[in-house]
C-alpha positions in Angstrom: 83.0 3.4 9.2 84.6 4.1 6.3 86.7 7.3 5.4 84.1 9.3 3.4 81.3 8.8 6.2 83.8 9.9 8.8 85.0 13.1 6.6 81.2 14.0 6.5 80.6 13.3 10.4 83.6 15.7 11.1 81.9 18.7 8.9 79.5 18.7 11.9 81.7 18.9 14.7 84.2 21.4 16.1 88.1 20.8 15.9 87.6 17.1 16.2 90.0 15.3 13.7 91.0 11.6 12.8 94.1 10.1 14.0 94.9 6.9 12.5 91.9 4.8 14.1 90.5 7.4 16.3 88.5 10.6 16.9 90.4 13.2 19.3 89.9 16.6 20.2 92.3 18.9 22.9 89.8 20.7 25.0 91.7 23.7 26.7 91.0 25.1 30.3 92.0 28.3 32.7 92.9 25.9 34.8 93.7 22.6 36.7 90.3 22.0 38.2 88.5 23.1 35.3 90.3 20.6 33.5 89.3 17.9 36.3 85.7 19.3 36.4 85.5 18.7 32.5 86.6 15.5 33.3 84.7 14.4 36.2 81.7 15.6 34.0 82.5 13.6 31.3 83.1 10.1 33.3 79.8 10.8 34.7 78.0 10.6 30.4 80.6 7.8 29.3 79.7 5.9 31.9 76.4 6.3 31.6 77.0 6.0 27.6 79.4 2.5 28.4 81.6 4.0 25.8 84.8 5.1 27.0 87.1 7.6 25.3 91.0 7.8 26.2 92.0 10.6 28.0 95.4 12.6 28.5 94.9 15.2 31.2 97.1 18.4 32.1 97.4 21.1 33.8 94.7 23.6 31.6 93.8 21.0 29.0 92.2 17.5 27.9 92.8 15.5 25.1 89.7 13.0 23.9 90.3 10.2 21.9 87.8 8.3 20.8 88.0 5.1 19.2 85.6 1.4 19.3 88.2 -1.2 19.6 85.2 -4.3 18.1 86.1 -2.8 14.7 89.1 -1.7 15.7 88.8 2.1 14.2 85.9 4.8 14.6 82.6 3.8 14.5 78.9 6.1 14.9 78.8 5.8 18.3 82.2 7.7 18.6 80.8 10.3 16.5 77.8 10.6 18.4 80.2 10.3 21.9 82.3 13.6 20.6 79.4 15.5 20.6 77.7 15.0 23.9 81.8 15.7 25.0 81.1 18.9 23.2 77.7 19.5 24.6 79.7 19.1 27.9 82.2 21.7 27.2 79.7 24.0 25.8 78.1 23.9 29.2 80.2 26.1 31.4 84.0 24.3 31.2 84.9 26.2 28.0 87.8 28.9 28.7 86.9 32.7 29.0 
């Protein structure tokens, strides 16, 4: 994907931004097991999906990254991946 078709898929979604060759996002939490329930959630669509994201976990928060290592930087489907993590986090794991 090149830079001007990913700068047009991030209008359409929240806080996501590029990092060198991949789409993250910190998702924040009240606390530890919301964070794990978030998580748990999404393993359940990615693996479903078979698109995996990388994931740093702490204490209230989760940071998504996104990337397709065949072309070796952000492709559609990561796009598409973000927001179903989104439609996730919409869905009751969002903080208060």
């Amino acid at each position: 994907m090149n830079a001007g078709d990913a700068a047009a898929q991030l209008k359409v979604l929240d806080q996501w931004t590029v990092d060198g060759v991949a789409l993250k996002k910190v998702y924040r939490f009240k606390n530890y097991y919301e964070t794990l329930a978030f998580v748990n959630a999404l393993a359940y669509m990615v693996h479903r999906e078979d698109h995996h994201p990388d994931l740093y976990v702490g204490y209230n928060h989760c940071e998504v990254r996104y990337s397709t290592h065949s072309v070796n930087g952000i492709s559609e489907n990561d796009f598409i991946s973000a927001a179903k993590a989104d439609a996730i986090y919409s869905h009751g794991y969002s903080v208060a």
